[in-house]
C-alpha positions in Angstrom: 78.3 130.9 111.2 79.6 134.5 111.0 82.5 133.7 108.6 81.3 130.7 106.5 80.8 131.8 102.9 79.7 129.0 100.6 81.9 130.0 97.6 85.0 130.6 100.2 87.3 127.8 101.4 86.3 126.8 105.0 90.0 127.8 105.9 88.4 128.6 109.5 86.3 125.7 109.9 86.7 125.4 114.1 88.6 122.5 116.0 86.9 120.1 117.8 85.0 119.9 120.5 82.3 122.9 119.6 82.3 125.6 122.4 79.0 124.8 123.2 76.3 122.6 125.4 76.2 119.1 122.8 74.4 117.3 125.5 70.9 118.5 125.4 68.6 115.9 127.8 66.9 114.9 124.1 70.4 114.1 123.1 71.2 111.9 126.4 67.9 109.9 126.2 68.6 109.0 122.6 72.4 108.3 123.7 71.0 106.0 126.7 68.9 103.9 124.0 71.4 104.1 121.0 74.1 103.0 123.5 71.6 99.6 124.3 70.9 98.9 120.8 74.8 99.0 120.1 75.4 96.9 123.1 72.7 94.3 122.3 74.0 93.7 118.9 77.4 93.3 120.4 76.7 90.7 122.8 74.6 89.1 119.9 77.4 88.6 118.0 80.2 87.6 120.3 78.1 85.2 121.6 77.8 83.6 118.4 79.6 79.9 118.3 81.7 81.4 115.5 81.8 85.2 115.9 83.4 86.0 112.5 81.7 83.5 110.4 79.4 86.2 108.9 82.1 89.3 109.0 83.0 88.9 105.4 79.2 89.1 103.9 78.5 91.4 106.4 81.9 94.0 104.9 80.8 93.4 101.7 77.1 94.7 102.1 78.6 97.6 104.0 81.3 98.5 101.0 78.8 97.9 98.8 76.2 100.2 100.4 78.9 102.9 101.5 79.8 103.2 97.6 76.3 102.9 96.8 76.1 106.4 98.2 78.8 107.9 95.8 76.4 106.3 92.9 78.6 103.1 92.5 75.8 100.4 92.1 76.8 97.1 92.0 74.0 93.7 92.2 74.6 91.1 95.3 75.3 88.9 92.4 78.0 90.9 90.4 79.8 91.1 93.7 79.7 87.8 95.5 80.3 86.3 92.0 83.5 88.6 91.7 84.8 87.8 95.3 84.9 83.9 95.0 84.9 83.7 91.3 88.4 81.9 89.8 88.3 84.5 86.6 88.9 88.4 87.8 85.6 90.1 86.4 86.0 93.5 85.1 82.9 94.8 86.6 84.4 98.2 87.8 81.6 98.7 90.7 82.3 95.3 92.3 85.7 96.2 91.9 85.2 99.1 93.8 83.5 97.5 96.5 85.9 95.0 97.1 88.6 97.6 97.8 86.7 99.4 99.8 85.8 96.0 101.7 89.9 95.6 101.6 90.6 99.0 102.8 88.0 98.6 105.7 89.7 95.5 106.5 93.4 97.0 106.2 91.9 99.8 108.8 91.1 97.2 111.4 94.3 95.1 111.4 96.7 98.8 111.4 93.9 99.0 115.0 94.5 95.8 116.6 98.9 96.8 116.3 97.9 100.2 117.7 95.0 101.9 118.5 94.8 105.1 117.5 93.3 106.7 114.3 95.8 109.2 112.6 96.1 111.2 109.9 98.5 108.6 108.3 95.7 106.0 108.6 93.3 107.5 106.8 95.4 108.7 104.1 95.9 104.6 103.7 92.8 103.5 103.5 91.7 106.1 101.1 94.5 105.1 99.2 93.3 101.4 99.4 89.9 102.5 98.4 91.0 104.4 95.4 93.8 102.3 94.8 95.9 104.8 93.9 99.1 106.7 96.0 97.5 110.4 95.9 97.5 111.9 99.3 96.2 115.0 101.1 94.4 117.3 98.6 97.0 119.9 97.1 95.0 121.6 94.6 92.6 124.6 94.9 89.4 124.4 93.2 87.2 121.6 95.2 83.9 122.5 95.6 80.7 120.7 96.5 77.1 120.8 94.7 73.9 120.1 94.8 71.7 118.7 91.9 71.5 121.9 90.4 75.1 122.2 90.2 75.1 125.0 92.9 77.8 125.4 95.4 77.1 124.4 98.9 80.1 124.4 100.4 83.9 124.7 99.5 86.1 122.8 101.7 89.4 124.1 103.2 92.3 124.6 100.8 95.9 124.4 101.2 98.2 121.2 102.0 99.2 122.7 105.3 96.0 123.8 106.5 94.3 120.2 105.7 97.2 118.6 107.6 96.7 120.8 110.7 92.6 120.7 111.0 93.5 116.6 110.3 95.8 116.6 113.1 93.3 117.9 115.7 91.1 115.7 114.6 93.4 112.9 115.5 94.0 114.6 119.1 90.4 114.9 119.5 89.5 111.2 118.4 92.5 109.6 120.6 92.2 111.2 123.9 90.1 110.8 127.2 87.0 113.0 127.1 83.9 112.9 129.6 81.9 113.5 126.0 80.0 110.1 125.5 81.6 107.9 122.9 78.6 108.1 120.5 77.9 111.9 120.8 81.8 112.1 119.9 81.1 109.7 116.8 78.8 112.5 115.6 81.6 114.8 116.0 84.4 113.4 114.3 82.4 112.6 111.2 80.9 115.6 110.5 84.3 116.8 110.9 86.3 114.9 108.6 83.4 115.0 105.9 83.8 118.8 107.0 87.6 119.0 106.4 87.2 116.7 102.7 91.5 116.3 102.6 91.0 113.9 99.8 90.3 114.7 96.0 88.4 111.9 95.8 87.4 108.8 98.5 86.5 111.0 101.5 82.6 109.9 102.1 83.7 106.2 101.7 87.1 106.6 104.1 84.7 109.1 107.0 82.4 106.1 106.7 85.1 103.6 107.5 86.2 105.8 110.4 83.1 105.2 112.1 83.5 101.6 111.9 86.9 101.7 113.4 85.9 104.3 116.0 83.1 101.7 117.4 85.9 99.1 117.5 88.6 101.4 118.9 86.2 102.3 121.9 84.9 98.9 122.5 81.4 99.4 121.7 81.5 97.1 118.9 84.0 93.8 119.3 83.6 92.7 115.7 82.3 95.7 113.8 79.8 94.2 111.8 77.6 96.7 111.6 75.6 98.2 108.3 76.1 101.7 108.9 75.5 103.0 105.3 72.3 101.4 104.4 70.7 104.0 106.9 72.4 106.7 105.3 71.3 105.7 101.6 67.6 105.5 102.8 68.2 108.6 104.8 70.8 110.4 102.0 69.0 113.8 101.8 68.4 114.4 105.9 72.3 113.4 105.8 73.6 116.1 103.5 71.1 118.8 105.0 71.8 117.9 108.7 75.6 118.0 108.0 75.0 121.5 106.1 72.9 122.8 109.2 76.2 122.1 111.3 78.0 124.2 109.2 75.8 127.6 108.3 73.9 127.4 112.0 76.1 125.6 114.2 72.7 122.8 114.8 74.9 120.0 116.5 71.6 119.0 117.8 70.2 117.6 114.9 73.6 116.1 113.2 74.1 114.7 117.0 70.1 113.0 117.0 70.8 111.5 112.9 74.1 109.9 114.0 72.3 108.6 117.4 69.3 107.5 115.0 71.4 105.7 112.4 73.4 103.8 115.7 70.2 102.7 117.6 68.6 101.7 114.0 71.3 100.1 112.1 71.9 98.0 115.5 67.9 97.0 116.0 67.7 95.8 112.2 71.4 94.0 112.2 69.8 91.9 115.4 66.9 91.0 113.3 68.9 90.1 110.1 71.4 88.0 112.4 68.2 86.0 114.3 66.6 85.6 110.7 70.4 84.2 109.4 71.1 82.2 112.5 67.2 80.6 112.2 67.4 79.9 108.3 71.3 78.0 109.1 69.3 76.1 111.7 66.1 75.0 109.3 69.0 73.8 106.8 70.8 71.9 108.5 68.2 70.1 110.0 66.7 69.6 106.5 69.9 68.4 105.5 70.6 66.1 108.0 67.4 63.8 107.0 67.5 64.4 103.7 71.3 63.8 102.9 72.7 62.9 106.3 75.8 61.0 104.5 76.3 64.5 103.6 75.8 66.4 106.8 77.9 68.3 109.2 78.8 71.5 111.1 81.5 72.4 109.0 79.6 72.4 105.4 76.5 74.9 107.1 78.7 77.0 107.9 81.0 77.3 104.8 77.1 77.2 102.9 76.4 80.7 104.9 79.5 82.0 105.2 78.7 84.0 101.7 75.5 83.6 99.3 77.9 82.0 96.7 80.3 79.0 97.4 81.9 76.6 94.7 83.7 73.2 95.4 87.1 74.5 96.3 85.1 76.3 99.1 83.8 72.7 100.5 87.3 71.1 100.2 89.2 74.4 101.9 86.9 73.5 104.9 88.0 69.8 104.7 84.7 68.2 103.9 86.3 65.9 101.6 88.2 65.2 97.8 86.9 67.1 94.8 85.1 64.0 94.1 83.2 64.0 97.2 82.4 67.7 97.5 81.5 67.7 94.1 78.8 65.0 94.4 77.5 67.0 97.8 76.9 70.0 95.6 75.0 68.2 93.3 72.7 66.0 95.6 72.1 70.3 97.6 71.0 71.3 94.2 69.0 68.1 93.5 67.3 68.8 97.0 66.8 72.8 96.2 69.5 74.1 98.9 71.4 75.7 96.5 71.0 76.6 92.9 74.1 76.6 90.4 75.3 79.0 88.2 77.9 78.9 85.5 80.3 81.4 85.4 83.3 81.4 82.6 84.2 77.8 82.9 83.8 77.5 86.5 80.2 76.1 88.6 79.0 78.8 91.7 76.5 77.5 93.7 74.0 80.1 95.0 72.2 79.6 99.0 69.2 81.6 98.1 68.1 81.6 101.5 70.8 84.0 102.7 70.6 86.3 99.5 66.9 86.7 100.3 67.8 87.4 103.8 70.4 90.2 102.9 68.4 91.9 100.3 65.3 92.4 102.7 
């Protein structure tokens, strides 16, 4: 791009939609099968007897993959222990996953009262990421670097400018446009990411935008989708395809990742629902002959509604008195369903089956 300078702001960074052909007959085919894959997993999930049984685990492998991105590592265990654990853990990387889970969360309720995605919006969930009130970026100086600590880019400066590329993003987002929902997806990330308004948050708060976008256009129902686990396998293409946007104007290739990470993520969150849905199955058929006094629809799915549950769990979903539940847990460890684990002064018990299932 003529006037894109690496160690100058991007004050000129240009509105969406790009002046130019984004619909290439490569980029249709790969929207035509990207499109199905979506769809598929869709109608896989609403179809499900209980649609939002799995929509917590499946937030919480998404925050904690999205933040795994900005090098906040955090174990399955740390942060399922931390979600349903009695004691608060200071484990500052679950922490951060779990508001990033909240803020995710907080974006999809502010959609159902009104569906739009504005500048406000994203300004509150970053908030509810960081957990913090800071706002739009006011202070010159942001760069970004590679490993070698060069510049790569230096985002837009200037309260007032920020506010004004934000706002046209909004327009572009919310209104009708013969552009194909997916191919617009590719635009609007690259765009925020592009536009970086926040000191701090932006990758995790773009990354939540997509999310919402998919629900705001119908595409996905429930937007259970792992998004970010293709970006961490693929981290390097990312960075370089959003780059090429920027110094050669190659929408082609940003347009083909994006399309790429939709049709994949979709394909493998199929697979890891069948593979759920078939090990929920084997159990409860296993538990019904082995422990049938035991048994019932209500205690599989509180057992895979997360890879950790504890007895307050099994009385929350009426099974029976602390007494009861209590000796259930203990004859589904005797049996090998679940293994316990003591944390502080409180008993977790672990489904290993849907742990191994998510960390495949």
């Amino acid at each position: 791009m003529k006037d894109f300078d690496r160690n100058k702001p991007y004050n000129s960074l240009p509105d969406l939609p790009p002046n130019i052909n984004l619909e290439s007959t490569k980029v249709l085919r790969k929207t035509i099968s990207a499109s199905r894959a979506l769809a598929q997993l869709n109608g896989a999930i609403t179809n499900l007897p209980n649609p939002r049984l799995f929509l917590d685990t499946i937030h919480l492998q998404e925050a904690k993959a999205s933040s795994e991105i900005e090098n906040i590592i955090t174990t399955n265990d740390e942060l399922y222990q931390s979600v349903i654990a009695d004691k608060k853990f200071d484990d500052p990387a679950s922490k951060e996953v779990i508001s990033y889970k909240n803020a995710l969360g907080y974006g999809l309720e502010q959609l159902e009262k009104k569906p739009f995605i504005t500048t406000n919006l994203c300004i509150e969930i970053m908030q509810r990421i960081k957990q913090n009130t800071s706002g739009i970026r006011a202070t010159p100086g942001t760069t970004l670097a590679n490993v070698k600590g060069e510049v790569i880019y230096t985002p837009p400066v200037g309260e007032e400018v920020i506010r004004e590329k934000l706002s046209n993003l909004a327009a572009f987002i919310n209104e009708e446009a013969s552009l194909d929902p997916l191919i617009k997806l590719a635009l609007l990330h690259y765009q925020f990411e592009a536009i970086h308004p926040f000191a701090d948050g932006n990758g995790r708060t773009g990354r939540i935008l997509l999310l919402l976008y998919l629900k705001m256009e119908n595409l996905l129902d429930i937007p259970a989708i792992y998004l970010s686990e293709y970006i961490i396998k693929n981290k390097s293409e990312y960075y370089n395809r959003l780059r090429q946007v920027t110094e050669s104007e190659d929408w082609e290739s940003w347009i083909m990742y994006i399309l790429d990470m939709v049709e994949g993520t979709s394909k493998k969150g199929i697979i890891r629902l069948e593979a759920i849905l078939n090990a929920m199955k084997t159990t409860a058929e296993e538990i019904k002959k082995q422990l049938p006094k035991a048994y019932s629809k209500n205690l599989i799915e509180t057992l895979y509604k997360l890879p950790y549950t504890k007895r307050q769990h099994l009385i929350d979903a009426g099974l029976g008195t602390a007494k009861t539940v209590g000796n259930y847990l203990m004859e589904l460890e005797e049996k090998g369903f679940l293994k316990s684990v003591r944390l502080g002064k409180e008993k977790l018990y672990l489904n290993h089956k849907l742990m191994s299932i998510l960390e495949k």
